[in-house]
DSSP file (Angstrom, degrees, kcal/mol; ACC not computed):
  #  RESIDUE AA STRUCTURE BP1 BP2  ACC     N-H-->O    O-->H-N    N-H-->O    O-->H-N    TCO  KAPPA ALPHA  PHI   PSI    X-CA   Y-CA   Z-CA
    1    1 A X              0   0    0      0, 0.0     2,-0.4     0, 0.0     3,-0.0   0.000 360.0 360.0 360.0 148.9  -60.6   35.4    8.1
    2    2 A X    >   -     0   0    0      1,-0.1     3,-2.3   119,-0.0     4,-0.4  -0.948 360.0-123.7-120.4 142.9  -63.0   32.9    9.3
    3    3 A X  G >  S+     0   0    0     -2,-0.4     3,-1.7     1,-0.3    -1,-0.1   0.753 115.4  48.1   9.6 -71.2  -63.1   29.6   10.3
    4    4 A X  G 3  S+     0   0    0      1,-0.2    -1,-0.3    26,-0.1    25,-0.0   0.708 109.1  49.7 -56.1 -27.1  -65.5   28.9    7.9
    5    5 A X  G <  S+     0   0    0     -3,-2.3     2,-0.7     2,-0.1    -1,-0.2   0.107  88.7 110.6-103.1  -8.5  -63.7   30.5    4.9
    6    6 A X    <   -     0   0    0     -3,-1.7    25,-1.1    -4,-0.4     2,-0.6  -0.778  51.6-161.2-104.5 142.4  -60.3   28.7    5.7
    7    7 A X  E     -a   31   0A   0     -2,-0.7    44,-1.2    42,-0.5     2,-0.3  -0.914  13.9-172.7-105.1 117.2  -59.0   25.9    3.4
    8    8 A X  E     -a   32   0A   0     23,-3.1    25,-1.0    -2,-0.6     2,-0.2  -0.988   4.8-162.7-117.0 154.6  -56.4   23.8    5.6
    9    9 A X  E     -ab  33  53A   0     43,-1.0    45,-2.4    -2,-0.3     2,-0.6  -0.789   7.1-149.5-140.9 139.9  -54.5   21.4    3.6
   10   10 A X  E     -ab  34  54A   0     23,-2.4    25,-2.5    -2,-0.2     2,-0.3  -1.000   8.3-165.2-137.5 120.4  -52.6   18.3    5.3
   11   11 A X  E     +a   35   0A   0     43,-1.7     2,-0.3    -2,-0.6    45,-0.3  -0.911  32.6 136.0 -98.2 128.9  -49.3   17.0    3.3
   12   12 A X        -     0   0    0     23,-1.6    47,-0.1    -2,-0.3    -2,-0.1  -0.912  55.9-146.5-162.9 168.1  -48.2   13.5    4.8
   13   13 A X  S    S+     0   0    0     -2,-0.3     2,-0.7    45,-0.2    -1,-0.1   0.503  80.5  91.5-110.4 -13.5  -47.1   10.5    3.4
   14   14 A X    >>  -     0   0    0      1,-0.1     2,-3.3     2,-0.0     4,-1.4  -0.725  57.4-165.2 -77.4  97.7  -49.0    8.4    6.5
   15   15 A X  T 34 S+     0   0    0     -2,-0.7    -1,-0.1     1,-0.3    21,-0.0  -0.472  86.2  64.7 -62.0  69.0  -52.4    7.7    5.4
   16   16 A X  T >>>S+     0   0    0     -2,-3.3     4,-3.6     0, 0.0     3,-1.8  -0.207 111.6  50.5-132.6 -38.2  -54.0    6.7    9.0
   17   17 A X  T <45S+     0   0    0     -3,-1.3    -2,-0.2     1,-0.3     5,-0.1   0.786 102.7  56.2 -93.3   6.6  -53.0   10.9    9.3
   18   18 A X  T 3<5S+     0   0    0     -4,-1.4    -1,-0.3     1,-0.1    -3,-0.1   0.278 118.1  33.7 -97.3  24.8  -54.6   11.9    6.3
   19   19 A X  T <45S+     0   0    0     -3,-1.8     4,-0.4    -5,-0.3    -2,-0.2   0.561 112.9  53.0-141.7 -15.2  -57.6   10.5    7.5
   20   20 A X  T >X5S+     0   0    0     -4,-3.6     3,-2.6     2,-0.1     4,-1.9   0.874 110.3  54.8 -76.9 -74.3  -57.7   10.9   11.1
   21   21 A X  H 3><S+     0   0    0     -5,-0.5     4,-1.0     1,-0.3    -3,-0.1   0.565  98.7  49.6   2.6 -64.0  -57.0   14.7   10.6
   22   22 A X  H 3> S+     0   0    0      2,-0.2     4,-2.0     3,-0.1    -1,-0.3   0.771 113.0  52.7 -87.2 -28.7  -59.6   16.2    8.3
   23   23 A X  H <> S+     0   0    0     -3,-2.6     4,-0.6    -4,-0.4    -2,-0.2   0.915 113.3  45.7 -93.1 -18.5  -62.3   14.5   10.6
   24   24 A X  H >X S+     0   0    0     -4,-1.9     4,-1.6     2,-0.2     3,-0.9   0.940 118.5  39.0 -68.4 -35.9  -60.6   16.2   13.5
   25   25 A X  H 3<>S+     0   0    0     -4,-1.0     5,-2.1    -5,-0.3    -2,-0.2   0.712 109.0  63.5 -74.9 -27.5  -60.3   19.4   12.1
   26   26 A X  H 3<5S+     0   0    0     -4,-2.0     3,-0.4     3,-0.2    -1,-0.2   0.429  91.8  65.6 -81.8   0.2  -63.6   19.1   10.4
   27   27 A X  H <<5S+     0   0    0     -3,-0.9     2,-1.8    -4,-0.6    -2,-0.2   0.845  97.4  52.5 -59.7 -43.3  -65.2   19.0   13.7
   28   28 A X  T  <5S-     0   0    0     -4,-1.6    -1,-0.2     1,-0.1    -2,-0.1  -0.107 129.2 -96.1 -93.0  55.2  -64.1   22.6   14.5
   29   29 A X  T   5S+     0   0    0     -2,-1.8    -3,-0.2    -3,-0.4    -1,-0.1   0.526  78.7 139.1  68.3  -1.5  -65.7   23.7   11.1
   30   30 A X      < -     0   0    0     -5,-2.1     2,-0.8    -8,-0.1    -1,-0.2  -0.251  44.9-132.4 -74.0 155.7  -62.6   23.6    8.8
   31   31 A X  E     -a    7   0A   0    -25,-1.1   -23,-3.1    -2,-0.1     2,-0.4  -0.917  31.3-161.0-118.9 117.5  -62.2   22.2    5.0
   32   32 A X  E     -a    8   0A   0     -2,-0.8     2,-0.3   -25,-0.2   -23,-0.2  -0.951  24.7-171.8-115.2 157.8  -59.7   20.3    4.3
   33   33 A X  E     -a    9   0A   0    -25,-1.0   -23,-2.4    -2,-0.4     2,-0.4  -0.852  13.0-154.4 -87.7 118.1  -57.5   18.9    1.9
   34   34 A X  E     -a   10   0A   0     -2,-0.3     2,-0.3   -25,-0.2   -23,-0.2  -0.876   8.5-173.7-126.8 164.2  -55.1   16.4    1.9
   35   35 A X  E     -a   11   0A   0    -25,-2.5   -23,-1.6    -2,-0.4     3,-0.1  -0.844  20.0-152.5-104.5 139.8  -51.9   15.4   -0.1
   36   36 A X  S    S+     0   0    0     -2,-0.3     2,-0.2     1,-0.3     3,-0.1   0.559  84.1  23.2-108.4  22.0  -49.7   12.4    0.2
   37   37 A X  S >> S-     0   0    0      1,-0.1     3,-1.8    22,-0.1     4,-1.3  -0.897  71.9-117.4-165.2 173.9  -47.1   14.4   -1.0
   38   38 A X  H 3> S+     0   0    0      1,-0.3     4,-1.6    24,-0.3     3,-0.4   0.818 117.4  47.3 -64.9 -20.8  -45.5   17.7   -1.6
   39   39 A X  H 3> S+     0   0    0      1,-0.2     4,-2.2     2,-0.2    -1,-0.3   0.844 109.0  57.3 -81.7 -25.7  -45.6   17.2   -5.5
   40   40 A X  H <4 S+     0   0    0     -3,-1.8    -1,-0.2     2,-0.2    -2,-0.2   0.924 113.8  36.4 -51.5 -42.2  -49.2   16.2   -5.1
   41   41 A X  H >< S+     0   0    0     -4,-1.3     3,-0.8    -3,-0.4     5,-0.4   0.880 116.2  54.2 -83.9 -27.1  -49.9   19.4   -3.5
   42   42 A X  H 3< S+     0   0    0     -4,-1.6    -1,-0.2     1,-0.2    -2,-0.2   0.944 114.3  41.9 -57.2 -44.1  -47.3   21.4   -5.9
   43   43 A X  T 3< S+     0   0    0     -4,-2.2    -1,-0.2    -5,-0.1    -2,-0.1   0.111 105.2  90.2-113.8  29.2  -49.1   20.0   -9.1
   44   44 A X  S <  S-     0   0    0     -3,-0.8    -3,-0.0    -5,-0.1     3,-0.0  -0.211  83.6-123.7 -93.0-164.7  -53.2   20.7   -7.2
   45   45 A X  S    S+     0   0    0     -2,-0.1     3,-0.1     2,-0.1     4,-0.1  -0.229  91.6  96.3-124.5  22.6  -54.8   23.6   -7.6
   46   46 A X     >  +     0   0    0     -5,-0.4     4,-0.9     1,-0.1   -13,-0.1   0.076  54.8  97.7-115.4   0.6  -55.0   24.1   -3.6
   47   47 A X  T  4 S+     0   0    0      2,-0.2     3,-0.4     1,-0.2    -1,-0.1   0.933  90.5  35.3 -92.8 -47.5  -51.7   26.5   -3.5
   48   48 A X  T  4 S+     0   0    0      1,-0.2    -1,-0.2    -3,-0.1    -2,-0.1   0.421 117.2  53.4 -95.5 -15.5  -53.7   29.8   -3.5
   49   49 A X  T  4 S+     0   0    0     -4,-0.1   -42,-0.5   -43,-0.0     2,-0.4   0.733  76.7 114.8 -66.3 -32.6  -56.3   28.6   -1.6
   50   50 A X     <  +     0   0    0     -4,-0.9    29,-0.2    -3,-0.4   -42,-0.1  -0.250  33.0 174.5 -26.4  77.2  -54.4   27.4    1.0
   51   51 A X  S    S+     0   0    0    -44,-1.2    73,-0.2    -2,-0.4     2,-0.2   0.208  82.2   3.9 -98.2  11.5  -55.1   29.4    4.6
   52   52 A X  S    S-     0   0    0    -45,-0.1   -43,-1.0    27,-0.1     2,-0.3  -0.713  70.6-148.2-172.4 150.1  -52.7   26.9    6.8
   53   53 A X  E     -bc   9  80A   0     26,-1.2    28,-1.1    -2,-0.2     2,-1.0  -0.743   5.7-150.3-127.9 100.6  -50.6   24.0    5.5
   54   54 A X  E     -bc  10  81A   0    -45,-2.4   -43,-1.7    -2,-0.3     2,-0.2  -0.630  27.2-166.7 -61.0  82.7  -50.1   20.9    7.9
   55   55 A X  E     - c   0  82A   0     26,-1.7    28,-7.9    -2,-1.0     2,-0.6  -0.460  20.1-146.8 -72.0 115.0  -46.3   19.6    6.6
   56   56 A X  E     - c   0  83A   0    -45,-0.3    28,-0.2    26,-0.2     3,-0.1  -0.803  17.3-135.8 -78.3 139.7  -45.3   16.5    7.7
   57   57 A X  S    S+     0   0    0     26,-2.7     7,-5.4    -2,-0.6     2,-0.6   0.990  82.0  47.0 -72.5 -54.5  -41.3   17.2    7.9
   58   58 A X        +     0   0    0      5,-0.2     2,-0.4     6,-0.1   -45,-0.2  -0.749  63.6 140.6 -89.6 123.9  -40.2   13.5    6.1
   59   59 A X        -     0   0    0     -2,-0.6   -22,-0.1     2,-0.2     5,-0.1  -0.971  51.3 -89.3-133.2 157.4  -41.4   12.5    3.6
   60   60 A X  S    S-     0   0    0     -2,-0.4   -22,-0.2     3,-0.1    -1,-0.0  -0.130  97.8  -3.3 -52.2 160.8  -40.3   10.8    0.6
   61   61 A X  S    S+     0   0    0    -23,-0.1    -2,-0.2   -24,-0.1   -24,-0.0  -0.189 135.9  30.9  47.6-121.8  -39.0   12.6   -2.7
   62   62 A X  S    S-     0   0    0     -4,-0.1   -24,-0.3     4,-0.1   -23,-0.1  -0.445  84.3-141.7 -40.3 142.3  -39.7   16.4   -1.3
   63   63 A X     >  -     0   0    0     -5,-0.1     4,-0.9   -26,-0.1     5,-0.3  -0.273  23.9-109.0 -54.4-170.1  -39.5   17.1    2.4
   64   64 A X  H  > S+     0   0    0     -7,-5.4     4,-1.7     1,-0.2    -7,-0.1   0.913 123.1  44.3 -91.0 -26.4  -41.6   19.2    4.3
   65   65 A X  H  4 S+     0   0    0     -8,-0.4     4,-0.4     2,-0.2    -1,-0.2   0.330 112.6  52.3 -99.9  15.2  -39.0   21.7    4.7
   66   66 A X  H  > S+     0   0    0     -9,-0.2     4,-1.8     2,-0.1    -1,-0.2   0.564 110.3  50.2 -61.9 -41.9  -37.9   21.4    0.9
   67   67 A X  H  X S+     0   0    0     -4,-0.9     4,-2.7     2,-0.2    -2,-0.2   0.932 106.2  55.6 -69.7 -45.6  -41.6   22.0    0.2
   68   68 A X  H  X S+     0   0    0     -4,-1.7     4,-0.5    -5,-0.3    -1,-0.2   0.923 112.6  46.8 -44.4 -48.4  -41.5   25.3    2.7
   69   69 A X  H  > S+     0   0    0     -4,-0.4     4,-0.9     2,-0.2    -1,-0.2   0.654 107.5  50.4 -74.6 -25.6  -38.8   26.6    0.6
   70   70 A X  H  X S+     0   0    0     -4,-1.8     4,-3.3     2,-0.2     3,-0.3   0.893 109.5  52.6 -48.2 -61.6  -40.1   26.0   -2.7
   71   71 A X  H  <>S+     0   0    0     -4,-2.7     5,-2.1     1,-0.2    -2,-0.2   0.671 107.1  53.1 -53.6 -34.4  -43.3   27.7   -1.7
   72   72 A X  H  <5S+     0   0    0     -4,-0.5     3,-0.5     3,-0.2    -1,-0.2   0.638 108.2  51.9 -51.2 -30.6  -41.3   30.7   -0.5
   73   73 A X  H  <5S+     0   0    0     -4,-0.9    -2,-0.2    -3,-0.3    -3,-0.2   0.861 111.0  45.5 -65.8 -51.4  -39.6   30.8   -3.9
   74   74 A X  T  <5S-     0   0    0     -4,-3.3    -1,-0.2     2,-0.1    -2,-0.2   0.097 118.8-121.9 -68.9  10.2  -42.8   30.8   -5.6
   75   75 A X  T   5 +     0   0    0     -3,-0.5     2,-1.0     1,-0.2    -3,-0.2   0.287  56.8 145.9  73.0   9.8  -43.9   33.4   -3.2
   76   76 A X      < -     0   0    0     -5,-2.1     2,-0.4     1,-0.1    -1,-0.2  -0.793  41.3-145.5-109.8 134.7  -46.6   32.3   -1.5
   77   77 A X        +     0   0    0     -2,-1.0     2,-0.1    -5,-0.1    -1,-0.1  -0.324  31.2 168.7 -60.2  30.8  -47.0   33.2    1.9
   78   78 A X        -     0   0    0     -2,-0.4   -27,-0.1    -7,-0.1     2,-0.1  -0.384  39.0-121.8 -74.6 119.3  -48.6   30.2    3.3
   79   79 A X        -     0   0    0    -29,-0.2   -26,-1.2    41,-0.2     2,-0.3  -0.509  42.4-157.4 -64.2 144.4  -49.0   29.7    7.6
   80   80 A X  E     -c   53   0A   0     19,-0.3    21,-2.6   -28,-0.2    22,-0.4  -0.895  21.5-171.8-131.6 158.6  -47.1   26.4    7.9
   81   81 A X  E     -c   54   0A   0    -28,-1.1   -26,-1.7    -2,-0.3     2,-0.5  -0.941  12.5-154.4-133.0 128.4  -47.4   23.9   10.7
   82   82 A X  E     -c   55   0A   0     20,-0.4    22,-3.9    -2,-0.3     2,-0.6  -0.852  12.6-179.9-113.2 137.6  -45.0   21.0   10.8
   83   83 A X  E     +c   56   0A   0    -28,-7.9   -26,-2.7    -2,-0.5     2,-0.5  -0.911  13.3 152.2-130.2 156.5  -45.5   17.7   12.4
   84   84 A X        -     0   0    0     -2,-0.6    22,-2.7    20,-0.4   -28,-0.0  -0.934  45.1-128.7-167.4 167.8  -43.3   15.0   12.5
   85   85 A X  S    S+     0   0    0     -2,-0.5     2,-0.7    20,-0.2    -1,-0.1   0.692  86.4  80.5 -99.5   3.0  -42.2   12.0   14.3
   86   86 A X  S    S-     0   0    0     -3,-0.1     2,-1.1     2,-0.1    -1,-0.1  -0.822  75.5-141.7 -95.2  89.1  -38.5   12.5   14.7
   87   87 A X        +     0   0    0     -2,-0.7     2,-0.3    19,-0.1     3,-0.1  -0.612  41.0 156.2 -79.9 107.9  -37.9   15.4   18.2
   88   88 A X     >  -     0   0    0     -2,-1.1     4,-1.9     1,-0.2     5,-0.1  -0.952  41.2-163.9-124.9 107.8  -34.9   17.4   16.6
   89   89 A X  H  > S+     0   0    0     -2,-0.3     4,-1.8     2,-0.2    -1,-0.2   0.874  87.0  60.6 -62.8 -31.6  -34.9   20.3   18.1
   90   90 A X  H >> S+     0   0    0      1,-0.3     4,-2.0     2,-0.3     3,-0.6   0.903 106.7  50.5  -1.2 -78.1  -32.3   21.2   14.6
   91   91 A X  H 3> S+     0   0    0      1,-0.2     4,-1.4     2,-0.2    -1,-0.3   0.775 110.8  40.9 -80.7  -9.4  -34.8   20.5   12.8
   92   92 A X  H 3X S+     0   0    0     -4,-1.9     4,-1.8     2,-0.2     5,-0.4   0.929 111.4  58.3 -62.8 -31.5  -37.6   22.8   14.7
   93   93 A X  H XX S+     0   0    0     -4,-1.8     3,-1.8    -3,-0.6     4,-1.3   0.991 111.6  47.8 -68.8 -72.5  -35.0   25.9   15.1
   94   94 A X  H >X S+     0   0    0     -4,-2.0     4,-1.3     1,-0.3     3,-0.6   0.748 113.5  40.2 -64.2 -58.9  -34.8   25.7   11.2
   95   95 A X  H 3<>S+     0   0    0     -4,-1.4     5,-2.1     1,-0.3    -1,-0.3   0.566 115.6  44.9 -39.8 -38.5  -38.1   25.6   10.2
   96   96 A X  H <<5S+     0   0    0     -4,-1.8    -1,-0.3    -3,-1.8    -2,-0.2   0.406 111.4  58.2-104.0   0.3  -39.8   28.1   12.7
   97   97 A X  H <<5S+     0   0    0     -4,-1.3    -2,-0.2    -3,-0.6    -1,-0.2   0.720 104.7  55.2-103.2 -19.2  -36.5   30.7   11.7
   98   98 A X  T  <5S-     0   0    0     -4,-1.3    -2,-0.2    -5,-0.5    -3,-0.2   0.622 139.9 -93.5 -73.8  -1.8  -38.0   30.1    7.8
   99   99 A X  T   5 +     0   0    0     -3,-0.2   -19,-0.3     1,-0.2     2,-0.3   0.405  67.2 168.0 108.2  11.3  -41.1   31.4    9.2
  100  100 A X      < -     0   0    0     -5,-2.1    -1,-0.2     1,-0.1   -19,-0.2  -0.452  36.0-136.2 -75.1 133.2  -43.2   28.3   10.4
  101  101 A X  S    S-     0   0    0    -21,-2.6     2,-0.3    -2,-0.3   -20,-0.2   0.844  79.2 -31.1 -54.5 -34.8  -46.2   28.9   12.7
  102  102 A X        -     0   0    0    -22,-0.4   -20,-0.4    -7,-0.1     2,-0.3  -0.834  51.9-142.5-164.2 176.3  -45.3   26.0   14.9
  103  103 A X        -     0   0    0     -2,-0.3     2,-0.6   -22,-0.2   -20,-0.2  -0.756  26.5-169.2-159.2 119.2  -43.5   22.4   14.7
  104  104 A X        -     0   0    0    -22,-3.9   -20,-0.4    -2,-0.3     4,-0.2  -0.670  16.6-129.9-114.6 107.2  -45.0   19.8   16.8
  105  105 A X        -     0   0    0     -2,-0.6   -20,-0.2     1,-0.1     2,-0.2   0.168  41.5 -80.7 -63.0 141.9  -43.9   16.5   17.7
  106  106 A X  S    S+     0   0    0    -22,-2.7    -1,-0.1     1,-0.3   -19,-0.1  -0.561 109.0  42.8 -81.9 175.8  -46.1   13.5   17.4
  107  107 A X  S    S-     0   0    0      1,-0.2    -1,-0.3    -2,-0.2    -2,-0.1   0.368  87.4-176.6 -66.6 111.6  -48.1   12.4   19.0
  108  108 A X        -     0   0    0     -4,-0.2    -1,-0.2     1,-0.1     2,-0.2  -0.436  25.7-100.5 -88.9 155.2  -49.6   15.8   19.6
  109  109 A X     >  -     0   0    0     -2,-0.1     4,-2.8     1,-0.1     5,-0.2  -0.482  20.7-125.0 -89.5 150.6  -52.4   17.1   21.6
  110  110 A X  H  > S+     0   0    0      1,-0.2     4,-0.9     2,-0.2    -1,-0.1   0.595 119.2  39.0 -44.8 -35.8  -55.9   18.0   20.3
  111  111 A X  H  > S+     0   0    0      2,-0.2     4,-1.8     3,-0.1     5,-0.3   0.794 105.0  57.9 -88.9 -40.3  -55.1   21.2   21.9
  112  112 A X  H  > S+     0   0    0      1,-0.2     4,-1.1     2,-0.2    -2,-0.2   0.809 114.2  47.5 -84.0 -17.2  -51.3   21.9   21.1
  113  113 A X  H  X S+     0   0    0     -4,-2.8     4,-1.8     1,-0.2    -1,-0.2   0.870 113.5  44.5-103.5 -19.9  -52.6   21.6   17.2
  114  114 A X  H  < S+     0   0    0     -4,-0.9     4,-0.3     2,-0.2    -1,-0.2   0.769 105.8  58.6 -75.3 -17.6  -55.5   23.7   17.5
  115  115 A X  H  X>S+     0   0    0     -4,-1.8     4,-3.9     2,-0.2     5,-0.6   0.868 107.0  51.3 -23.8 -90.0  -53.5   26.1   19.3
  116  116 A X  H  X5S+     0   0    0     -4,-1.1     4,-1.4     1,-0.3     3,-0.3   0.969 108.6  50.6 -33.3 -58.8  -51.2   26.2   16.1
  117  117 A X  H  <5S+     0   0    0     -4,-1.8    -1,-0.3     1,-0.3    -2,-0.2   0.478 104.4  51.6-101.4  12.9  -53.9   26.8   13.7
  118  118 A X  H  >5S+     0   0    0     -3,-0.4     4,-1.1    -4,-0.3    -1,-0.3   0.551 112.8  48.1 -97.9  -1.1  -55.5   29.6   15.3
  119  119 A X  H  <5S+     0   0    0     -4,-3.9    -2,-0.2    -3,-0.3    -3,-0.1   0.712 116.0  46.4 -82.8 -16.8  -51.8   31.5   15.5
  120  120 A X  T  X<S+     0   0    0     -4,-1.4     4,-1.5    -5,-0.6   -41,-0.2   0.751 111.9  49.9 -92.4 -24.6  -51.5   30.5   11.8
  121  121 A X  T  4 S+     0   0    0     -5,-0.2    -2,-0.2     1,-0.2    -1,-0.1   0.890 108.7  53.0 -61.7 -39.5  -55.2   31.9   11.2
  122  122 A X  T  < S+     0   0    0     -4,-1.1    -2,-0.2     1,-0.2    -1,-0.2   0.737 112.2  45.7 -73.2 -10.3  -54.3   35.1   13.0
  123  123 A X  T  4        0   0    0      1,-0.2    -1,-0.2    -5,-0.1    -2,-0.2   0.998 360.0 360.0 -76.0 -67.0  -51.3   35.4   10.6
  124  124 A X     <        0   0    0     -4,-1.5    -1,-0.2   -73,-0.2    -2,-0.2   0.136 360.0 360.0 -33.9 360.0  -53.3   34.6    7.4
């Protein structure tokens, strides 16, 4: 899969990171999509497109790792990346043992999240 070819999608309920985000990530050639929450992204048409999903962990009404599990139930195999502002290591252990590419804390490096989405490309 290619760079070019990959839809990443960012769930968060903080606008300043649904807009900082896609213009970092659309420097290195991605399209994204963003949600400001999981039921936005459950009720899109972006679930099967979806070739990395950047999960904020809290959020209101769904969490990120409610949303993780949902998506497993409904069977799609979507690389997940979590960010969040809370460091629990708890809640990383749980998340990356449901199968998440990464969890990173903010404020995260430029590096540590592109890092992330090429292990979650290689997955895809």
């Amino acid at each position: 899969m290619t760079i070019k070819q990959s839809l990443v999608v960012v769930v968060d309920d903080d606008e300043s990171v649904r807009e900082s985000l896609p213009d970092l990530l659309g420097e290195f050639g991605f399209t994204v999509r963003t949600f400001p929450s999981a039921e936005a992204y459950i009720a899109s048409d972006s679930m099967t497109q979806t070739s990395c999903l950047i999960l904020d962990a809290a959020m209101p009404g769904m969490s990120g790792p409610d949303l993780q599990r949902e998506l497993a139930r409904r069977g799609h195999d979507i690389p997940i990346i979590f960010i969040t502002a809370q460091e629990d290591g708890n809640l990383r252990r749980c998340v990356m043992d449901r199968g998440a590419v990464d969890c990173l804390f903010k404020p995260f490096s430029e590096s540590q999240l592109m890092g992330a989405l090429n292990t979650a490309l290689r997955v895809a």
